[in-house]
N, C-alpha and C positions, 0 to 999 in steps of 0.2 A: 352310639357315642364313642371317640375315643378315649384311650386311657387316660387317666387322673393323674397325676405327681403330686408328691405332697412333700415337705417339709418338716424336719421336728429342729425346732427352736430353741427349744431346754433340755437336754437330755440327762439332766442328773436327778439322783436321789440320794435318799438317807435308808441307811437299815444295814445290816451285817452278813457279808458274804460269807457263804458256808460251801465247803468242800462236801455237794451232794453225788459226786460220782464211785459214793462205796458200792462196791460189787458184793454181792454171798456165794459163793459156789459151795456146794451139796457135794459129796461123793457117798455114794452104798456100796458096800461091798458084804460076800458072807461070810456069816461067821463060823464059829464053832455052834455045832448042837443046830442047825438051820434058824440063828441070831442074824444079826444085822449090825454091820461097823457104819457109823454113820462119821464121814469126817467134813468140819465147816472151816469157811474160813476166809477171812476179806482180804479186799484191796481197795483201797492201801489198807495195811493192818492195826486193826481196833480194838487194844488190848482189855481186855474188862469188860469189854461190852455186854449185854445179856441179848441170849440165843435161845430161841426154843424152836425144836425141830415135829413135824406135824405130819399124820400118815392122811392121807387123802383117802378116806373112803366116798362109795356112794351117798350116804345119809349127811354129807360134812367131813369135818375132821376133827382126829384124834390127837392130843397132843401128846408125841412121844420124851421129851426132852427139856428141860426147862434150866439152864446154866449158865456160864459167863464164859466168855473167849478167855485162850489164856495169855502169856504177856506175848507171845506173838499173832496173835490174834485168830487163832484155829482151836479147833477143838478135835478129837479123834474120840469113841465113844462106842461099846460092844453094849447095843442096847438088850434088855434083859428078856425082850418077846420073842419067842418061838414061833417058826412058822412052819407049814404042812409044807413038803416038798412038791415042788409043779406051782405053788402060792407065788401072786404077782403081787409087789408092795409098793407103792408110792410115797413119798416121802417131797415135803420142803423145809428149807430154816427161813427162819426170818431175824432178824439181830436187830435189836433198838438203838437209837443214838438220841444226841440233842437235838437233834436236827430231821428227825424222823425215823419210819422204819423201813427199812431192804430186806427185801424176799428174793432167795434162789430159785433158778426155775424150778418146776417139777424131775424130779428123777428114780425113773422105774426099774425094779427089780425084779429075776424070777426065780426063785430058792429052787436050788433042785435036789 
């Protein structure tokens, strides 16, 4: 059979457009004492929001981090776990809104 074509006739609705395009971007870096700076931060910027950043283990995850963005909407953060030099760490944030929540990719570290 050939293709179909179809028509839409009503194309409207009711309900509240929401600006769903926030981004999280993660950064790790090390720190002093083989710590971990963990810095978050949106776009567009989302000042207050609450952030908790999460260490990826095998079994699940760990949550490292539990705070609010601040009024520019990032956070920077020398979290207080020590790690074994040659140790590989994973890490994500995720930031809550009205509108839902956004998770940064994953991003791996290797202390040395």
């Amino acid at each position: 059979s050939g293709p179909t074509y179809a028509g839409i006739t009503d194309g409207s609705a009711t309900g509240r457009i929401v600006n769903d395009d926030t981004t999280v971007r993660l950064g790790l870096r090390q720190g002093s004492e083989r710590r971990v700076w963990v810095t978050v931060l949106t776009g567009p910027a989302r000042p207050g929001a609450p952030v908790k950043v999460f260490r990826v283990l095998r079994s699940g995850y760990q949550q490292m981090l539990s705070t609010q963005l601040d009024s520019r909407g990032r956070i920077s953060v020398l979290l207080p776990s020590h790690y074994r030099s040659g140790q590989g760490v994973t890490m994500y944030a995720r930031v809550s809104l009205p509108n839902g929540r956004y998770a940064s990719q994953r991003v791996h570290i290797t202390i040395s």
